[in-house]
C-alpha positions in Angstrom: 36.0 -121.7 -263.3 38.5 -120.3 -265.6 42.1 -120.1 -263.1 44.4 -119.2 -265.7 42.9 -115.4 -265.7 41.8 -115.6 -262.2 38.2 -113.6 -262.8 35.1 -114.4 -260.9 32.2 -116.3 -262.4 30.7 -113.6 -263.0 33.0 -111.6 -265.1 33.7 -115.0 -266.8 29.8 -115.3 -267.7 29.6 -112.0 -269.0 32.8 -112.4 -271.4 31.0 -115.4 -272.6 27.6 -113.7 -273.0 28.6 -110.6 -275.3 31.8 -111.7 -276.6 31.4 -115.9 -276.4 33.3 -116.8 -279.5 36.2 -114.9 -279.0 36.0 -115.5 -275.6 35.7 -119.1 -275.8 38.7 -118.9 -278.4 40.8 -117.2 -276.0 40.4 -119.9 -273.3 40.9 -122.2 -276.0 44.2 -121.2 -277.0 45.1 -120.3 -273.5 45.2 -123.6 -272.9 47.2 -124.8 -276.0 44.2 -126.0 -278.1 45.4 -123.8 -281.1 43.4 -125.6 -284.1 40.5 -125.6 -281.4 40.7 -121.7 -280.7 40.9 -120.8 -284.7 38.0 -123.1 -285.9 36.1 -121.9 -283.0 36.9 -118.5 -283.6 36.5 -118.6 -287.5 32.9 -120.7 -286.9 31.6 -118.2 -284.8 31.4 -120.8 -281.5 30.6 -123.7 -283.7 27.6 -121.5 -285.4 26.5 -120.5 -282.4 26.0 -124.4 -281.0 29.2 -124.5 -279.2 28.6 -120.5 -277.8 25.2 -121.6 -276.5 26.6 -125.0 -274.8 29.4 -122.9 -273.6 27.1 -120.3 -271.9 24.3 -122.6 -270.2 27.2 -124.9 -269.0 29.1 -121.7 -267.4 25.4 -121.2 -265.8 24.3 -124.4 -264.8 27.9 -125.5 -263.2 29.9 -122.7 -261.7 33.2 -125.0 -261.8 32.5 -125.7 -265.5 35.4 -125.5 -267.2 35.6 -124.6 -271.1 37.2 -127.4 -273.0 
């Protein structure tokens, strides 16, 4: 999943579940996407499309990695 913070899947999948968007900025920003991580942050995941594709794509493939 994630290497940078080196957390299992699961811990990973319940960052994304109760805090996605911040979470999901985080990651973002982690890996040098700024303008990503603050117009994901400020949108709340995309309005809540990006947070939802995030989390069933964290499910679904255990090696998916957040873009």
């Amino acid at each position: 999943m994630v290497k940078e913070f080196g957390l299992p899947w699961i811990a990973h999948l319940l960052l994304q579940l109760f805090i996605g968007p911040i979470w999901g900025a985080v990651i973002r920003l982690v890996r040098g996407r700024v303008l990503w991580a603050v117009i994901y942050l400020l949108t709340g995941g995309f309005f809540a499309i990006g947070w939802i594709y995030d989390l069933v794509m964290l499910i679904i493939h255990r090696d998916y990695k957040l873009a």
